[in-house]
C-alpha positions in Angstrom: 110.9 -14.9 47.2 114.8 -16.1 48.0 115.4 -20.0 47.6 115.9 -20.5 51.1 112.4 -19.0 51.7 111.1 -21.5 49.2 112.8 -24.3 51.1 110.2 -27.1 52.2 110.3 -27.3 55.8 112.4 -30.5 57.8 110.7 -32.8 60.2 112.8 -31.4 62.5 111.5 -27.5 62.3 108.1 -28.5 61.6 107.9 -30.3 65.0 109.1 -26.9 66.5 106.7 -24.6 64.9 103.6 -27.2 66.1 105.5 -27.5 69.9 105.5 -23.4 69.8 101.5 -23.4 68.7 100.8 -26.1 70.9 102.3 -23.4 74.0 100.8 -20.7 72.9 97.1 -22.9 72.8 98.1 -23.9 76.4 98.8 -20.6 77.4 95.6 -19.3 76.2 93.3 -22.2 77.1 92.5 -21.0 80.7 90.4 -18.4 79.2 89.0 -19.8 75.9 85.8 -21.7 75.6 86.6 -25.0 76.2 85.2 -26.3 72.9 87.2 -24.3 71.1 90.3 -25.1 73.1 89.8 -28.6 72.2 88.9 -27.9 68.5 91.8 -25.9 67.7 94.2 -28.8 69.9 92.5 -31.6 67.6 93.2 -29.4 64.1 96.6 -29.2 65.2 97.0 -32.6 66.5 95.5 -33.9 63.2 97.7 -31.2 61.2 101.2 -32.5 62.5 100.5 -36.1 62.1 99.4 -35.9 58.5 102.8 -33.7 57.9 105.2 -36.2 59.5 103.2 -39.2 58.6 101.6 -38.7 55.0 103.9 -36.0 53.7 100.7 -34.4 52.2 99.3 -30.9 52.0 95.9 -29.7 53.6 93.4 -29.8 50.7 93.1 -25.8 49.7 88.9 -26.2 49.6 89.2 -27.1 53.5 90.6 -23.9 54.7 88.4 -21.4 53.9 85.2 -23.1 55.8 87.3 -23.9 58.9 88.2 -19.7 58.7 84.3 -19.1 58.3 83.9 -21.9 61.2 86.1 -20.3 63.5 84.8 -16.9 62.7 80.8 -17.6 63.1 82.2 -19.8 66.6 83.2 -16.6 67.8 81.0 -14.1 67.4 78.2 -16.6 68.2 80.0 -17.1 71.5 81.3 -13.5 72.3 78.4 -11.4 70.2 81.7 -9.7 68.4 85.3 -9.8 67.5 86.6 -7.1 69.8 87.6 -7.5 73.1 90.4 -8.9 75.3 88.6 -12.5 75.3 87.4 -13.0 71.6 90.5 -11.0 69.8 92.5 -13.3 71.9 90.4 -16.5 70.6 90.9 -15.0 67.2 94.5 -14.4 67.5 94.7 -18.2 68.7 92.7 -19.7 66.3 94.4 -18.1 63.0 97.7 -19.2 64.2 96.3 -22.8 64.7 95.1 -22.8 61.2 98.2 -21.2 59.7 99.5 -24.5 60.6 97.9 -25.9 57.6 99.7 -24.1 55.0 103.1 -24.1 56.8 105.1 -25.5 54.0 108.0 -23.6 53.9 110.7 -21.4 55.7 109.2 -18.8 54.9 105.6 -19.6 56.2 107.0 -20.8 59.5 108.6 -17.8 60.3 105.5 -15.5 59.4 104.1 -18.2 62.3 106.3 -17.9 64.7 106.4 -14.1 64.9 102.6 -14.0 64.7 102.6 -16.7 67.7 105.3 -14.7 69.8 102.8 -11.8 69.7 99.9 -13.9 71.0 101.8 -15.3 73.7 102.5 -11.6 74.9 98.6 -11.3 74.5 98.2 -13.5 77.4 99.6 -11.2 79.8 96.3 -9.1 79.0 94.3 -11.9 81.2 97.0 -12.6 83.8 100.1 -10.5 85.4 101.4 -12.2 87.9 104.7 -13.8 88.7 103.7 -17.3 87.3 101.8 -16.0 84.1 104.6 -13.7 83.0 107.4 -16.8 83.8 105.5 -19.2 82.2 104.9 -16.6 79.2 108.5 -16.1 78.6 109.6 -19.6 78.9 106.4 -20.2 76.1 108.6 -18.0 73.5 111.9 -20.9 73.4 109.9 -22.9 71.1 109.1 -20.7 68.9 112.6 -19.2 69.5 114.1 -22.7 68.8 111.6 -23.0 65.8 112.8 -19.5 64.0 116.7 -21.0 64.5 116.5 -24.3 63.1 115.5 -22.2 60.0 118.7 -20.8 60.0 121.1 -21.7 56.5 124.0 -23.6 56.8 122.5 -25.4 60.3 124.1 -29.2 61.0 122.4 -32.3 62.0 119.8 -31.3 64.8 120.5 -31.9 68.4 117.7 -33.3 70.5 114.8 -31.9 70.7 115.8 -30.5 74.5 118.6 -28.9 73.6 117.0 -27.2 70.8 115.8 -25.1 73.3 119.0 -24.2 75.4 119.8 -21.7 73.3 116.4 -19.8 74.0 117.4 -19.7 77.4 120.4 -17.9 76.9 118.4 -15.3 74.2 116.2 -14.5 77.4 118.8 -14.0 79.6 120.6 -11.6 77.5 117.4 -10.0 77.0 116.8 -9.6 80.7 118.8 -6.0 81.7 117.3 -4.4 78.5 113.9 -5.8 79.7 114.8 -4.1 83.1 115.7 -0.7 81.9 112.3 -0.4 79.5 110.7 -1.6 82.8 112.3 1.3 85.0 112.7 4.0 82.3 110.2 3.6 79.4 107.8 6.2 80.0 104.2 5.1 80.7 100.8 6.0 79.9 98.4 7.0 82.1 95.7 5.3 80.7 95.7 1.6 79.3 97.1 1.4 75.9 94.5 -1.4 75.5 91.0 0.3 74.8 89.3 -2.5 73.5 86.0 -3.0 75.3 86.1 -6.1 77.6 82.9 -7.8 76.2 81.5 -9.5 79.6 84.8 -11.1 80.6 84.7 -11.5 84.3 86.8 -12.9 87.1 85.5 -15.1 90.0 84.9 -12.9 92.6 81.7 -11.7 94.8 78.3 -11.3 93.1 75.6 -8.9 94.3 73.3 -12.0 94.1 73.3 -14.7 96.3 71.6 -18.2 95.4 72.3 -21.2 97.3 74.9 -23.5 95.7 76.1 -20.4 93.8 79.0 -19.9 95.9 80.7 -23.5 94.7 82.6 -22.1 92.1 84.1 -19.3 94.6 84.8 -21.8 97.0 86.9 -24.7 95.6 89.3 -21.5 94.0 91.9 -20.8 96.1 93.7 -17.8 94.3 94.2 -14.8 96.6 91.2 -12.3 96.8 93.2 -9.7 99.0 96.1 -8.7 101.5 95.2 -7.0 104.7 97.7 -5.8 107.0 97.0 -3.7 110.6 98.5 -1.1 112.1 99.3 -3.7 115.3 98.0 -7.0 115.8 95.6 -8.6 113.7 91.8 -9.7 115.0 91.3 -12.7 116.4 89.7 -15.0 113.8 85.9 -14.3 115.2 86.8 -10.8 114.0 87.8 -11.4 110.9 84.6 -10.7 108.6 84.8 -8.6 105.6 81.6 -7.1 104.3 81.0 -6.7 100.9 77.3 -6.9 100.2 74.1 -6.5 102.6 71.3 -8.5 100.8 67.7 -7.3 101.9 65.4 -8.4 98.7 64.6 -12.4 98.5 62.0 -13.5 95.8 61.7 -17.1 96.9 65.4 -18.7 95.5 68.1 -15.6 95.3 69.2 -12.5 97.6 69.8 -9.7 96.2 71.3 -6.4 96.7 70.3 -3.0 96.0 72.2 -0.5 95.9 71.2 2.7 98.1 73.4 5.5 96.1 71.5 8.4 97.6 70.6 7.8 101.4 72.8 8.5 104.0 75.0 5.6 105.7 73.2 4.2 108.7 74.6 5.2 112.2 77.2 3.2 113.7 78.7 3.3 117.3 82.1 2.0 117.6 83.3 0.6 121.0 86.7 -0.4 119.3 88.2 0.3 116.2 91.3 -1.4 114.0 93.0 0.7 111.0 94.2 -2.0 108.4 95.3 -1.3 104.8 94.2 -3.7 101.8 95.7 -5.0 98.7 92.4 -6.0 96.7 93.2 -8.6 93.9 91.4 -7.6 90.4 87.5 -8.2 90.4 86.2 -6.3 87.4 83.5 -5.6 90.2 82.8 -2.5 92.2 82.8 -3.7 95.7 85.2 -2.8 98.0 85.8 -5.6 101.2 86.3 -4.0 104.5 86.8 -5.1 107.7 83.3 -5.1 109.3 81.5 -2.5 110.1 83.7 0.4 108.0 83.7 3.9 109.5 84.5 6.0 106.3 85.1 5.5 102.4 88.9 5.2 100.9 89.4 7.9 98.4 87.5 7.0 95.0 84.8 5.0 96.6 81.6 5.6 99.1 80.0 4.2 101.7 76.9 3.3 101.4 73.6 3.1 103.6 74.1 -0.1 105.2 77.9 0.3 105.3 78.9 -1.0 101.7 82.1 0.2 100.5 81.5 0.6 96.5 84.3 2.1 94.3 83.5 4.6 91.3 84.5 2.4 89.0 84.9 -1.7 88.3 88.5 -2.8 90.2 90.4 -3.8 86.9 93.6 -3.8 88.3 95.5 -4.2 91.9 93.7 -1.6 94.5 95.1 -0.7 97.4 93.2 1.2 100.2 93.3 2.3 103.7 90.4 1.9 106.4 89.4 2.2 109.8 86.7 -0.1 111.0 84.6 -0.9 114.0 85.1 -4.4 114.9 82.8 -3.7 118.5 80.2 -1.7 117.5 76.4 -1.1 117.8 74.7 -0.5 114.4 71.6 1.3 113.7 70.5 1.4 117.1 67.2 2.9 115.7 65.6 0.9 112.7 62.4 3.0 112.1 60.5 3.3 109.0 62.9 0.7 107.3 61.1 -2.4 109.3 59.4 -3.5 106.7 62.1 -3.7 104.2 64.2 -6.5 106.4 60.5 -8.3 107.1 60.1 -8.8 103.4 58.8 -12.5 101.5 58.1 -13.1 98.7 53.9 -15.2 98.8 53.4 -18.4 98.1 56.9 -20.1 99.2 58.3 -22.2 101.6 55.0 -23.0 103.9 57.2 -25.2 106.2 59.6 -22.5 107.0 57.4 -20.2 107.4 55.4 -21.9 109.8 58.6 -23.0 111.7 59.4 -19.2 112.2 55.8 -18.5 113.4 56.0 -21.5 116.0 58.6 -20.1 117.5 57.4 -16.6 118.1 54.4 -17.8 119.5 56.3 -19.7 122.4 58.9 -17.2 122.9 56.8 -14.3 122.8 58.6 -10.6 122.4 62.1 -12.8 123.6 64.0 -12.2 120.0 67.1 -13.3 121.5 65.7 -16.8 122.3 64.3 -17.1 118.5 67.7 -16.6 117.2 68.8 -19.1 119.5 66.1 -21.6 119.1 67.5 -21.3 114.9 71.2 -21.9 115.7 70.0 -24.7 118.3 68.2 -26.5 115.0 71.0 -26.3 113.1 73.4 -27.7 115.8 71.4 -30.2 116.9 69.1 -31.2 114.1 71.5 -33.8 111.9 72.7 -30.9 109.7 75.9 -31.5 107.4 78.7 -29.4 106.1 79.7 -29.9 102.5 80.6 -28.2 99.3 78.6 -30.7 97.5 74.6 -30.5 98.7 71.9 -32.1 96.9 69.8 -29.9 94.8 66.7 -28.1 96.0 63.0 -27.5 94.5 61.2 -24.9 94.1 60.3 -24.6 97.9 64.2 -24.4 98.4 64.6 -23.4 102.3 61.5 -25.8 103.2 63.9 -29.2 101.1 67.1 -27.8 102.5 65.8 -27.5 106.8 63.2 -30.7 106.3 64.4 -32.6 104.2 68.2 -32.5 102.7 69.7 -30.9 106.0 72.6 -30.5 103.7 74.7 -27.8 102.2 77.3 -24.6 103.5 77.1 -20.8 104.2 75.0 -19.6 101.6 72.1 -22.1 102.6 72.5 -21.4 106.2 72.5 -17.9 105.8 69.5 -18.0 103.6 67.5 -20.5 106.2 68.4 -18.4 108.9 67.6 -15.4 107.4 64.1 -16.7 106.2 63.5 -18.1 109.2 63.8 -14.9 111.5 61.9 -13.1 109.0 58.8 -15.3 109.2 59.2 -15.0 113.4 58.9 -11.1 112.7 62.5 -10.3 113.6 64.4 -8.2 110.8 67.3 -10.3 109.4 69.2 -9.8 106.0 72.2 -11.4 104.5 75.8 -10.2 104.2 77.8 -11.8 102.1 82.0 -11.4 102.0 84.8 -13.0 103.4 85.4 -14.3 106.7 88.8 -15.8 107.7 92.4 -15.8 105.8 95.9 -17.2 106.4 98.0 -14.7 108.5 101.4 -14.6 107.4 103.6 -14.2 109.8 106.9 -14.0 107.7 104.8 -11.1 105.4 103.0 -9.2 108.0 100.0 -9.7 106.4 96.4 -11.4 106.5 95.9 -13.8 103.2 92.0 -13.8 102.6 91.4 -16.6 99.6 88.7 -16.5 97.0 87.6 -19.8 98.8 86.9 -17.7 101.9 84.2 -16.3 100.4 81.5 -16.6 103.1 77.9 -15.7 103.9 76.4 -14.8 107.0 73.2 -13.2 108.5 72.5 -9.9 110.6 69.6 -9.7 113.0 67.9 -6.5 114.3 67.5 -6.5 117.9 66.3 -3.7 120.4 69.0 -1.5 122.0 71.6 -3.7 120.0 70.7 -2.5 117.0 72.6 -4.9 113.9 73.7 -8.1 115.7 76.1 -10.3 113.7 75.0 -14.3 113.2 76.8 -16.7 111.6 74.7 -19.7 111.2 77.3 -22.0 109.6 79.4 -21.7 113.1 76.8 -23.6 114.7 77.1 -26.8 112.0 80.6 -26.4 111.7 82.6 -24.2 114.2 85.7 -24.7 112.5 84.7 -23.0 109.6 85.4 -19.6 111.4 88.2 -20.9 114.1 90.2 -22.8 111.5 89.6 -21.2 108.1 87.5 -22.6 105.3 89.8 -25.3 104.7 89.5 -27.5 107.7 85.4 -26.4 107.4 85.1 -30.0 105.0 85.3 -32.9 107.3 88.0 -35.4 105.8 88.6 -33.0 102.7 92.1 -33.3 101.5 94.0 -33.6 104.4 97.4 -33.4 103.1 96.3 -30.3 101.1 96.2 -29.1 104.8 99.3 -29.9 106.0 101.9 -27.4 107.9 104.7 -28.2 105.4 102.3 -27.6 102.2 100.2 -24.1 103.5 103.7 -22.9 105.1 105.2 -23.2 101.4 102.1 -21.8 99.9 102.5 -18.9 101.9 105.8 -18.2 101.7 105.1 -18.6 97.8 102.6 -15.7 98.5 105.1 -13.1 99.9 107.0 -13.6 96.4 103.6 -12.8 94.6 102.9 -9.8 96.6 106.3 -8.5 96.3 106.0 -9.1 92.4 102.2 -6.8 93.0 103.4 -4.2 94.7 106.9 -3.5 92.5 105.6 -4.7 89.7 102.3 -4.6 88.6 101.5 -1.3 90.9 104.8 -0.1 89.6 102.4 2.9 87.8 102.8 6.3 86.2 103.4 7.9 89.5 105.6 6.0 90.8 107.7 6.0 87.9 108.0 9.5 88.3 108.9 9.1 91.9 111.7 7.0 90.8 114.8 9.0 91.0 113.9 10.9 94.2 117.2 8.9 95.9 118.8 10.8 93.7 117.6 14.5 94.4 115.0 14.4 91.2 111.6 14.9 92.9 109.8 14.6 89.4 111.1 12.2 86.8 109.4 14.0 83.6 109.1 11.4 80.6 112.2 13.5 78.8 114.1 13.0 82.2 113.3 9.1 81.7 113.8 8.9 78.2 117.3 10.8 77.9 118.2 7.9 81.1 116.6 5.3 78.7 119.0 6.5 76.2 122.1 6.8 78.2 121.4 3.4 79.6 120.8 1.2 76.3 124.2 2.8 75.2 126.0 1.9 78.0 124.4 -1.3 77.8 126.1 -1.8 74.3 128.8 -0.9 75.1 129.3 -3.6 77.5 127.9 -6.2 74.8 130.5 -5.4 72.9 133.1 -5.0 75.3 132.3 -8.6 76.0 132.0 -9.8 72.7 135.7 -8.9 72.2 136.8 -10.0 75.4 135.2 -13.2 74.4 136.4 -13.4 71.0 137.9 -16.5 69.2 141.7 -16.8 69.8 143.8 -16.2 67.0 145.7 -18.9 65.6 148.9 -19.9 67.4 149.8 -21.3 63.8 149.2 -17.4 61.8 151.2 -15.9 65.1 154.2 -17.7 64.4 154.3 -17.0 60.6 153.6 -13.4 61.6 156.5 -13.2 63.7 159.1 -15.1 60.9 157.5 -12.7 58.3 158.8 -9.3 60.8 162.4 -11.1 60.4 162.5 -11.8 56.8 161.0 -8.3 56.5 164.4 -7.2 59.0 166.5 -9.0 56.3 165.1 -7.1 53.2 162.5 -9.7 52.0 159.1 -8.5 53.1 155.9 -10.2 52.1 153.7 -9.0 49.0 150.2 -8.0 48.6 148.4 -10.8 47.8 151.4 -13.3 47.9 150.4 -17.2 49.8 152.8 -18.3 52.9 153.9 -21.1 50.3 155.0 -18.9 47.6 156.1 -16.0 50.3 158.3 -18.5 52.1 160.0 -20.5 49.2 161.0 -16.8 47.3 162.9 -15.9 50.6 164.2 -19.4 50.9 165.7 -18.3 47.3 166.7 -15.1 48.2 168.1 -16.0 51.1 170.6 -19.3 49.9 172.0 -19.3 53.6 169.1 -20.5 55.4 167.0 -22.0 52.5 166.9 -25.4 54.7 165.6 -23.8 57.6 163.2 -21.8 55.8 162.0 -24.6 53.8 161.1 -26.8 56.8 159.6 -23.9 58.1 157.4 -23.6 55.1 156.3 -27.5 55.5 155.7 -27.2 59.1 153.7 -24.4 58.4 151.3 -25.8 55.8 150.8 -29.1 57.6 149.4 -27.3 60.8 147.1 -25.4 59.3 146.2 -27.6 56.2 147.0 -31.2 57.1 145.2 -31.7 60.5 142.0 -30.2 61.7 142.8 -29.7 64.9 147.1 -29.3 65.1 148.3 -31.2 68.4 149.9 -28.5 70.9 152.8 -29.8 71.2 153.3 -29.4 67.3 152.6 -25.6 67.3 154.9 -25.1 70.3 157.8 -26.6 68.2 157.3 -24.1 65.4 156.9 -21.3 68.2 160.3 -22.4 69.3 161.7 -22.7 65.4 160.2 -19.3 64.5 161.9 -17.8 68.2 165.5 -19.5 67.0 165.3 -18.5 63.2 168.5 -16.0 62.9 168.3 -12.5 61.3 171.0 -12.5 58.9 171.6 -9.1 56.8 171.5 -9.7 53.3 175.2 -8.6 51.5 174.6 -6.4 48.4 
């Protein structure tokens, strides 16, 4: 080990390597198990305040139980140590604890490149515009820590400035970055095979219990991108199926999947074509506009008009469709009566007998039962909110009776429940309804908080009926998007000024979707078809990868010396008096000092040994007396060396 490896670490750096530890914990936190986020921020809390304050070293007997700790944490939490999410944990949590024996130069630096690798780990979890910005501005403290450990560094700046130079690294690094981007050829599978051990995003379940859909609906990252060949559907139009939920067992929906029938009949009266850009889901569902007429390539329709991929979405998917937005579905419901009539014994008397009631006055009028249910729930004291009181066993019978609180998913459900008990064939759907057209994009912006729930009724010679149950409680849900649904809540988080910026924020992130995280193997090899090159082969792109980082150093070092330090005005002067000495027969020796050089010709050359000698003085007090030489001084021996005469010597 050198001696500068050896070196005990300065306040200064080791408040660097904790700040580039403490990113790379912040980075990482979204999707680590909150206890272990905060364990791992306490150790190093604890760590940097016994270095700065107590000078001392961690006790050697502690380490190895915390490594056993944080080992058992993680398999008890994850079931293993491979994976995205618990290789990532790991990767934090050994970094955290390197802490404790950071000591030296040498230790640090083993730290900081370990760290710069785990922030690139984050990427894994999150690719867009803001995870990958606020990734590379996560390496300048580590960048920062690695050059304060440099030899022969002065007095530290602030602690702000430590980073500037960071800044400038990246920057540099940025048209390199861009050519391995364009150029570097790219696997067609992930390079990541890991198994993903359970990690899931929020998205759409294929089971629906009431209250379940909080989480979904207080996130308001996008879920997908839906533009139309011409205008867009009015917002009563604007339903995306996902699931049809048939089976209820007394507190969840749930769907089944029907892989091997035939997708029910639909008749479409009027039809849209629309193209979607579906945000990551890990899931297999595919949202369409509803009802979809045919399957995207890689997917299938299923019998009550699912769209369900061949394989989980793990990464932006873009499909067309063409759907019927007037339609008649199922016009014939035969043998399947019974499925949709289905309840599960022994639940929800109250309900039940409701539904009953009402099919005893109405007689065969389904129509008037489905509006005698939206009538209760517009009329009978019912509340929107995203926060509903919890429900017993006999969930529908507390929510209609006795709560009369709650949002889509427990209107859906009561309505659903309740036409079933009349004897009129009802399921749930569950999707999105809604979104944020962008007019500046072109494009419908459906939110993960538009996740909505609604109900489908089966009436003669109308087949599949759409009812939305939450429109009679609170019609702006559907007129005015999921945001204005919550009377009172967060009204300047609705504001024009606010949702026009967050919009216009979204055209960047789809832009940065579309070129760069769909920028794929195939249309890498599409890339040079400006240029004549119908199929850019990987040799193709490496030879251009080649070429390209050449030229690129090239013009590094082209501006390197443009950029150089000037020479000395001082060593161009004494240059130019040496060529007329030289002229007059004395020429400066290998090896030989201006001092000495100066006072032999001043010798040799008797003549003009007074102008030579205050030459020589002039000389060595600008470049030795004064640390910085005023410019009016080196200007006067300029002018001395221009008026020194060349005098042949007489032999």
């Amino acid at each position: 080990m050198t001696k500068s490896a050896a070196t005990p670490l300065d306040p200064r750096s080791f408040d660097l390597v904790a700040f580039g530890l403490a990113a790379v914990l912040a980075l990482h936190a979204p999707h680590l198990p909150w206890w272990l986020g905060v364990t791992l921020a306490s150790i190093l809390g604890l760590r940097w305040w016994q270095r700065r304050r107590q000078r001392a070293r961690t006790p050697a007997w502690l380490k190895l139980p915390l490594l056993a700790a944080l080992l058992l944490s993680i398999v008890s939490w994850y079931g293993n140590l491979f994976g995205q999410a618990p290789g990532a944990a790991l990767a934090v949590g050994l970094l955290v604890l390197k802490l404790l024996e950071t000591e030296t130069a040498r230790d640090a630096r083993v730290g900081m490149s370990f760290a710069c690798f785990t922030l690139m780990a984050a990427l894994l979890f999150d690719q867009s515009l803001t995870a990958t910005t606020t990734v590379a501005l996560g390496l300048l403290p580590p960048l920062a820590a690695l050059r304060s450990l440099e030899p022969g560094r002065r007095a530290p700046p602030a602690l702000w400035r430590e980073l500037l130079p960071g800044l400038g690294l990246l920057a540099a690094a940025l048209p390199l970055a861009l050519l391995a981007f364009l150029l570097l050829p790219r696997l067609n599978s992930p390079l990541w095979g890991a198994p993903n051990t359970g990690e899931q995003r929020t998205g759409l379940s294929d089971r629906m219990t009431p209250a379940g859909f909080t989480q979904l609906l207080v996130d308001d990252s996008p879920a997908l991108r839906v533009s139309f060949d011409g205008p867009p559907p009015p917002p009563d139009l604007r339903y995306f199926r996902a699931y049809v939920m048939g089976h209820y067992d007394g507190s969840s929906w749930t769907y089944r999947d029907a892989a091997n029938q035939p997708p029910v009949p639909v008749e479409a009266a009027q039809t849209i074509r629309y193209h979607v850009s579906l945000e990551p889901t890990r899931q297999r569902v595919l949202p369409t506009l509803d009802v979809p007429l045919a399957a995207p390539p890689g997917a299938s329709l299923r019998r009550d008009r699912e769209v369900i991929a061949d394989k989980p979405v793990d990464s932006l998917r873009d499909y067309t469709l063409e759907s019927a937005t007037r339609y008649r579905l199922e016009p014939q419901l035969g043998r399947h009566r019974a499925r949709w009539l289905q309840l599960p014994a022994g639940f929800d008397p109250r309900t039940l007998a409701l539904g009953r009631s009402w099919r005893a006055r109405y007689g065969s009028d389904d129509a008037a039962i489905v509006q005698a249910a939206l009538a209760l729930f517009r009329d009978g004291g019912f509340r929107y909110t995203l926060a509903p009181a919890p429900l017993g066993r006999d969930a529908m019978d507390d929510f209609l009776f006795d709560t009369r609180e709650g949002f889509c998913e427990h209107y859906s459900s009561a309505f659903t429940v309740l036409m079933r008990a009349a004897g009129i064939p009802a399921r749930v759907v569950t999707g999105y309804q809604g979104g944020y057209w962008n007019a500046l994009g072109g494009y419908l912006l459906v939110r993960n908080s538009d996740a909505h729930a609604w109900s489908e009724v089966w009436l003669a010679g109308r087949g599949w009926v759409r009812v939305d149950p939450t429109a009679a409680v609170r019609p702006q849900r559907i007129s005015q998007g999921a945001a204005a649904a919550v009377p009172g809540q967060l009204p300047w988080y609705q504001s024009g000024w606010l949702q026009s910026m967050r919009n216009r924020w979204d055209i960047v992130n789809r832009w940065w979707n579309l070129g760069v995280n769909g920028f794929d193997a195939l249309r890498q090899r599409g890339l040079l078809k400006p240029f004549g090159i119908r199929d850019a082969d990987p040799s193709t792109l490496a030879l251009l990868l080649a070429v390209a980082c050449v030229l690129a150093m090239a013009a590094g070092l082209a501006w390197v010396w443009r950029r150089r330090e000037p020479e000395d005005p001082a060593r161009i002067a004494l240059r130019q008096l040496e060529r007329k000495l030289a002229r007059q027969g004395v020429a400066r020796q290998a090896g030989e000092g201006p001092r000495d050089y100066l006072q032999r010709a001043a010798r040799m050359l008797p003549a003009q040994h007074d102008r030579l000698t205050e030459l020589m003085h002039r000389y060595l007090e600008l470049r030795y007396a004064h640390p910085e030489p005023t410019s009016e001084s080196l200007r006067a021996l300029q002018r001395a060396v221009r008026d020194f005469p060349v005098v042949r010597m007489v032999k």
